[in-house]
C-alpha angles and dihedrals in degrees: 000000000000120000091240088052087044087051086037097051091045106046076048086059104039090053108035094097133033103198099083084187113239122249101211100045094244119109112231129220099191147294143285113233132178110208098206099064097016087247121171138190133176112238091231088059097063124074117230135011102283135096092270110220119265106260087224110046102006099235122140112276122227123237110233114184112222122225118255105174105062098017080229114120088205 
């Protein structure tokens, strides 16, 4: 197999479905990331409603939705 149908074959694969399942049961929104130290937390990790706080510098976090529709975070 050629080095282009090996890429090929693995971008196709990478991309062919967009449910990637959920391990824990609970259908995720999104995640909480803090820009500064690349932090990132679920949203069904965190308790409450609120940005939670980032482990390592203690800023607020920023909620960020994650596409469902495509899988791609374009």
């Amino acid at each position: 197999m050629s080095i282009l149908g090996t890429v090929r074959d693995v971008l196709k694969a990478s991309t062919e479905s967009a449910n990637r399942g959920d391990v824990t049961g609970e259908t995720s929104k999104g995640a909480y990331w803090c820009d500064d130290c690349s932090e990132r937390i679920r949203d069904v990790d965190v308790a409450g409603e609120e940005a939670p706080n980032c482990p390592s510098c203690g800023d607020e976090m920023r909620f960020e939705r994650s596409q469902t529709s495509t899988g791609c975070a374009c």
